[in-house]
N, C-alpha and C positions, 0 to 999 in steps of 0.2 A: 619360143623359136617357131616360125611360121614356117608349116609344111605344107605342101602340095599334097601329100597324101595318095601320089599316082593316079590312076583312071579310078580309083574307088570315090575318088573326091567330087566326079562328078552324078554316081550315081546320088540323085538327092532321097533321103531317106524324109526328113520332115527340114521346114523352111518357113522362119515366122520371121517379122519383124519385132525386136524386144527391144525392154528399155536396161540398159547397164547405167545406173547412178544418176538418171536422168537423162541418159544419149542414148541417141536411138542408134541399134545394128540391123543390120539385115542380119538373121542367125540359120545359119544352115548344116543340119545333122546328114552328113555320110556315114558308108562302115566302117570310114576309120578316123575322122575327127569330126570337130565341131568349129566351123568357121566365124567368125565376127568381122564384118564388114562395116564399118560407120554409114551412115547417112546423115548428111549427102559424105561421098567418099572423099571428101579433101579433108574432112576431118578428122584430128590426130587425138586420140586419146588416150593419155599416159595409165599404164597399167593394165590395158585391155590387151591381151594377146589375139593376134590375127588368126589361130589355130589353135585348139584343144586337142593334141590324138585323143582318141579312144582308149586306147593303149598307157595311157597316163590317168585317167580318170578314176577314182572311187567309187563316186557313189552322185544319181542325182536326185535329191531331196527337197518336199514344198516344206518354202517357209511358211511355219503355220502360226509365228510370232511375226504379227505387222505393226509395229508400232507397239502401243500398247494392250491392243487387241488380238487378243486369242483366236485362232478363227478353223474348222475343219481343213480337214484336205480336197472336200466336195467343193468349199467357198474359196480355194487358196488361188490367189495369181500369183504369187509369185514364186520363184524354186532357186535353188543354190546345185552352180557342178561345184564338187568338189574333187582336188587334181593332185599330182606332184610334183614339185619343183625342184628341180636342184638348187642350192646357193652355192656364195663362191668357194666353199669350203670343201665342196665335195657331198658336206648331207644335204638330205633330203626331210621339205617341209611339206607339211600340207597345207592348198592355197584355196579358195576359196572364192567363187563368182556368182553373185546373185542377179537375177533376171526379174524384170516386172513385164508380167503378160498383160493382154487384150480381155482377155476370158480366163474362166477357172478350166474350161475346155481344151485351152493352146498351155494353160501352165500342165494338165493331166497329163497331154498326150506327149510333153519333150521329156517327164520323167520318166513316164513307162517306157518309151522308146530308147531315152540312156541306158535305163537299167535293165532292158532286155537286151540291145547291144552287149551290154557289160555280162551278163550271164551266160550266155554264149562264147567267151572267153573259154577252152578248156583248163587252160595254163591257170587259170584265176583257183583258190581253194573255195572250197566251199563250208568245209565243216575241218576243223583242227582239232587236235589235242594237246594243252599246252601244261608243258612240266614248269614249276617256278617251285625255284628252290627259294623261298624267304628269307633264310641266312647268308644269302650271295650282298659281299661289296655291304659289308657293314651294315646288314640286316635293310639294304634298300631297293634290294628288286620287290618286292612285294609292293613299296609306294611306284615304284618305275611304273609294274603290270597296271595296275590299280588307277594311275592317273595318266599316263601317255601310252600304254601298250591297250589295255582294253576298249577306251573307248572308240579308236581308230576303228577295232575289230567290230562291233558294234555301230559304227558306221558304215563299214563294208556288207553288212547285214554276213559276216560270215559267223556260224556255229561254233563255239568254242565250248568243250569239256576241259576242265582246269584239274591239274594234279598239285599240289601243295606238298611237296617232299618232307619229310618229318625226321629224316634219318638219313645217315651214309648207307647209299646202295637204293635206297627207296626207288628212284626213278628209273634203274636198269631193273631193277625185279617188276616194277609195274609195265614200263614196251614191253618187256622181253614175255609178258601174259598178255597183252592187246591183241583184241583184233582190229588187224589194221584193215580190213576189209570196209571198216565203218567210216573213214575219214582218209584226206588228201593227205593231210599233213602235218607234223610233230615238231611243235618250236619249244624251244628250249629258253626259257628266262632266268637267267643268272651268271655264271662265269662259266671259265675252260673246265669245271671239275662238272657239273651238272650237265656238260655238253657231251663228257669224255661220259657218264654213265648213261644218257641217253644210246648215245651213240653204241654201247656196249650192248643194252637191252636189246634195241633195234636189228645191230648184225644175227644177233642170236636167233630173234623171234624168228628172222626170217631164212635162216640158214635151218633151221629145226622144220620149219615149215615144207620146206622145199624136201625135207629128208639128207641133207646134207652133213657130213661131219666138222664142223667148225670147229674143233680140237685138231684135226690134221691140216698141216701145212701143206700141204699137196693137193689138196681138194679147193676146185674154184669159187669165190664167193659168191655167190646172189645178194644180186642189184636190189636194194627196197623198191616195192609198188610204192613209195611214201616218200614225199622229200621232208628233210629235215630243216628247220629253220632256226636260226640262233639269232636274239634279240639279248646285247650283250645290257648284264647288270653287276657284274661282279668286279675283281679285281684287278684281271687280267685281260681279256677279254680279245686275246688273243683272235683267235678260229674266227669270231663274229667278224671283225677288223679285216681280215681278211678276204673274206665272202662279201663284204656289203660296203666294203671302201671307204666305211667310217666307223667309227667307236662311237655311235650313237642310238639310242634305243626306237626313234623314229623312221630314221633312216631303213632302220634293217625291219619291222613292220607296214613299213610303205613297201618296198620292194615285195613284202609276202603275199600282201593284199593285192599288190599286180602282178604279180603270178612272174616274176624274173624270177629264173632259172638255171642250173650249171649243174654239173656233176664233178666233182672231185676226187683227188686222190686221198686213200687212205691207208693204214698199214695194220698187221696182226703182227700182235709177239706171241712167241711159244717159247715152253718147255717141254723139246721135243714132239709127244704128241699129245701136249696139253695146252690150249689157251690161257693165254697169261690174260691177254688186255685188247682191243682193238683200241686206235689211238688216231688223230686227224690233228695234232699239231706237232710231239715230240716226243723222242722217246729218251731218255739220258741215265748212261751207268759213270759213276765215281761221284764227282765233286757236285756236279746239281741233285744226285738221288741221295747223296748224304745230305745234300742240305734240307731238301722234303724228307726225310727218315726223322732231321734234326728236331723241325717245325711241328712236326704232330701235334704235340700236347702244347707250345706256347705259340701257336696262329690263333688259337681259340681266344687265348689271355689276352696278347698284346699286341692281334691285328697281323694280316700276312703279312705288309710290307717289313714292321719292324721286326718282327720275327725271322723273316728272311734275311735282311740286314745283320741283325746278330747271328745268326746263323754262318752265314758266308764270311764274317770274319772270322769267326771259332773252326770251322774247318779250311779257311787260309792259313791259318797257322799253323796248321796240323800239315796240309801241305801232305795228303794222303797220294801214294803212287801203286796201282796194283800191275801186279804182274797176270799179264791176259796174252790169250790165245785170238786172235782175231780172223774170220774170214768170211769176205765180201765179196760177192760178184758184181763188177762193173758192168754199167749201164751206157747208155751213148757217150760216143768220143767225146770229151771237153773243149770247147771253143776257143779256148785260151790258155797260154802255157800255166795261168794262174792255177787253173783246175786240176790238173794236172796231179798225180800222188811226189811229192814230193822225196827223195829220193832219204830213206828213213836209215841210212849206214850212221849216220853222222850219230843217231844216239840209244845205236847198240841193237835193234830191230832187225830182226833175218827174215825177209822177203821170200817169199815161193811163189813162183804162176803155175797152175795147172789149169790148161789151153784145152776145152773142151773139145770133143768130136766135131766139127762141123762149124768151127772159128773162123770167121772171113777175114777178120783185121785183128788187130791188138787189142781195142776194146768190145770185143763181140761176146757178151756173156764170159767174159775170162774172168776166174777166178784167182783171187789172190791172198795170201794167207802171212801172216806174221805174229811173232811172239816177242814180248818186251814188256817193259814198266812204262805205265801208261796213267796218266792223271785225271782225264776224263774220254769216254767216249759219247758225243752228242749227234744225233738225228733228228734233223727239221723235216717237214711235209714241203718249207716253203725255204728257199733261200736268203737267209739275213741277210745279203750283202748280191745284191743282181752282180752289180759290176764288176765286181771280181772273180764272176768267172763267165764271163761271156756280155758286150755289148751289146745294146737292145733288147735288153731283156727287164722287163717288168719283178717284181716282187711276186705276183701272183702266177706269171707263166709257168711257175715251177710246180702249182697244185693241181697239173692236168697232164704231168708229162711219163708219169710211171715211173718217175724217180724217186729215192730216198738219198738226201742232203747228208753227206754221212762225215761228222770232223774227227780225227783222233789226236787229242792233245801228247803228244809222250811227255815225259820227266824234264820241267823248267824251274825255274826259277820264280817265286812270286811274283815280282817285278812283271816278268816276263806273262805270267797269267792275267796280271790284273790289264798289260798293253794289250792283251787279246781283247778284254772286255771294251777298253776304249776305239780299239778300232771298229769295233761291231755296232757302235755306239756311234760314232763320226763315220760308218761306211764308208770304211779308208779300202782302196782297191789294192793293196799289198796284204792285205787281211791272212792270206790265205801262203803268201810267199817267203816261211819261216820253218827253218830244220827240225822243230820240235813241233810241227802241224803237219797232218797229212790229212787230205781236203776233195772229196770228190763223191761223182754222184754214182749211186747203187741203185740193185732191183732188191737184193736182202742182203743178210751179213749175220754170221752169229760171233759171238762174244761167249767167250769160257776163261774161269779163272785158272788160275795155275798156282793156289793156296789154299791152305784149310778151313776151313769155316766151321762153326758151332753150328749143330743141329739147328736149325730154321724151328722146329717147336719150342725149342729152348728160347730162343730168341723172342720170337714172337708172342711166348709168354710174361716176359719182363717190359713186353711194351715194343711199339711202333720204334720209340727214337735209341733202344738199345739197337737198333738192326743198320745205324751210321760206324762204317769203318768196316763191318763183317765182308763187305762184297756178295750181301744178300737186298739190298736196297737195288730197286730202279723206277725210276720217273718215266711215268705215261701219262703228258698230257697235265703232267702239273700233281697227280694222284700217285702216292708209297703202292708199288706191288713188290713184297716183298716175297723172293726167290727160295724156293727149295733148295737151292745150290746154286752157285753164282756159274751159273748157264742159259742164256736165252738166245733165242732166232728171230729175227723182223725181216718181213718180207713188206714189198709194196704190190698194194691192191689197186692196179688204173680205176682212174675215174668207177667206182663201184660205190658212189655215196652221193645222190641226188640230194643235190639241196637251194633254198630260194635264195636267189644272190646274182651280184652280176659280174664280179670278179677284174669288169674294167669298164669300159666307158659307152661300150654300145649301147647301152639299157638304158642309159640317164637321160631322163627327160630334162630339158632346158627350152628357158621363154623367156 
């Protein structure tokens, strides 16, 4: 896409005549693109973009393969930019423009001058730390890193220390020791479970640093000096999908390597004044954290999806209902009568508001409390379904607004749970408009059972998948933390999680 590039486009920075494929350009470097001009100007030539930002760019490098001949970078005319492109899919490729210079003097001076333009980027990283879990997505992020993740990096001439995780826990215990004083930034190669323990490591290191207590919920977070980067390889891949607008492992290391940018929302669970888990896709108590309670021991055998699958029918038919104490504080009015809590008399749920000091409207921080039999409770970072509860709203608007997406299914009917699934599935805009759903957005919420449970040691010693049905299971982020007591608090943390991404469509470079 040809830019103007504002007044910077006329300051000329360097200005040579080059040959692209045998045609000649006039080529002229500013501080924020690189122009190509044909000679003479009436001719069109397919494939050449009239502009390069800056801002798109990689890396500019002499070709030192000519033909068959090998040759220095002293002898080299000719150099390649290398850039990003979006296709029409939404990812992002790396593209590729070779130059034939005059002199080995006009090829020197347009690469040192890209790529000191390009170093001067602060937004750009310099030096990384990159976790990759090997056993993510069917033992293939390690080919992922290995043939499309690293050499990119290596392209970019940026510094990469590689952690190879060898164990569950491995990557939160290594951030959460880093000094991150040494490096821009922390990408994550594998799925939501190696994202969800960086991300643990990381709040910690730096919540410890800072002197701050990150066990108490009252205490504010600190923001990482680090952004986080997720290059998705695993199974789910969730978080990455989110942040870089594709499920693509190039996509979301082009973006890193140009330094795009965002801060997101995330969330802390507790018990009381213990951290359970910091979490940036989802937190879920009843029917999804029995089915992670279920999978432990057969994702290994027979792969997460089928695992999960069997799973979710064996606790469909259990058809498990706890009785729970609930209580959320609402967050901005809902746009739509859709969002709305839906009026919970119809199946046995006794309602309380308690309207804090200094309440301006209905939804102002008002707290609201109910007790009943309840099938699942699930919380998103991000909203599955925009449309149903507010027009114009993007999928992603919801990862920067201080909201927690909070659904509570009460006591239905199979039938009825599996139409949930479908509508979430078809993002049917009634999703949300059914007497056994209550559907709205939160700043936190706690969940207490109102049943007995067996000692959690006791449990925990018979295994992961004995702690399905106790009301000691909860899903953070796709990862079993199993509960002391079936008691936890989630709050939402604004935007306190810098990470590389673009979240919508400013960033995308197109041409």
């Amino acid at each position: 896409m040809a830019e103007d590039g504002g007044n910077d486009v006329r300051k000329t920075v360097l200005e040579s005549t080059l040959q692209i494929a045998n045609n000649s350009f006039l080529s002229t470097l500013t501080p924020t693109c690189i122009t190509l001009v044909p000679v003479p100007k009436s001719t069109e030539i397919k494939g050449v973009p009239a502009c390069i930002k800056l801002s798109d760019v990689i890396t500019a490098t002499p070709e030192l393969h000519q033909g068959k001949t090998l040759c220095t970078e002293e002898s080299c005319t000719r150099f390649s930019i290398y850039y990003a492109k979006v296709k029409v899919n939404k990812s992002w490729k790396e593209e590729k423009l070779t130059f034939q210079c005059d002199s080995t003097g006009v090829c020197k001076q347009w690469t040192e001058k890209v790529n000191a333009a390009l170093s001067e980027e602060s937004s750009r990283p310099k030096h990384l730390l990159l976790v990759v879990n090997p056993f993510s997505g069917k033992k293939r992020a390690l080919k992922i890193y290995e043939k499309q993740v690293a050499p990119l990096f290596a392209l970019a001439r940026i510094q990469t220390d590689v952690l190879m995780t060898e164990r569950a826990k491995h990557g939160q215990e290594a951030v959460q020791g880093y000094d991150l004083s040494k490096i821009d930034g922390i990408v994550c190669i594998g799925g939501d479970g190696i994202v969800c323990e960086v991300l643990n490591g990381l709040m910690r290191n730096v919540m410890t640093k800072a002197g701050k207590d990150f066990n108490s919920p009252d205490v504010p977070i600190e923001q990482p000096p680090v952004r986080l980067g997720i290059i998705p390889a695993g199974s789910g891949d969730a978080v990455a999908q989110w942040i870089s607008g594709a499920r693509d492992p190039v996509t979301s290391t082009l973006q890193i390597i140009l330094g795009a940018s965002c801060s997101i929302d995330i969330c802390s669970v507790y018990d009381e004044n213990k951290l359970l888990s910091f979490a940036a896709l989802l937190v879920c108590y009843g029917f999804l954290s029995d089915i992670i309670a279920d999978t432990q021991t057969s994702r290994a055998r027979f792969g997460l999806h089928s695992a999960v699958l069997v799973s979710s029918i064996r606790n469909l038919i259990k058809h498990r209902a706890y009785d729970l104490e609930i209580e959320y504080t609402l967050g901005k009015a809902p746009e739509s009568d859709e969002c709305k809590t839906n009026d919970s008399s119809k199946q046995g749920i006794t309602n309380d508001v308690v309207a804090p000091e200094g309440a301006t409207n209905e939804y102002s921080n008002v707290v609201k409390q109910f007790h009943g039999k309840v099938f699942s409770v699930d919380m998103f970072l991000a909203e599955l379904v925009p449309k149903a509860v507010g027009s114009g709203q993007n999928f992603s608007d919801f990862l920067q607004d201080g909201q927690l997406n909070l659904t509570i299914m009460g006591e239905c009917s199979r039938m009825k749970f599996l139409k949930f699934g479908k509508d979430v599935a078809f993002q049917s805009k009634e999703i949300y408009n059914k007497p056994h759903i209550q559907h709205m957005q939160v700043t936190e919420y706690k969940v207490r059972g109102m049943f007995e449970t067996p000692p959690a040691e006791e449990v925990t010693a018979r295994g992961a998948r004995h702690t399905v049905g106790t009301g000691l299971a909860l899903n953070c982020d796709g990862e079993l933390v199993v509960l002391d007591r079936p008691y936890f608090h989630v709050k939402a943390r604004k935007q306190c999680l810098p990470v590389y991404g673009i979240l919508s469509e400013q960033f995308s470079p197109k041409y």
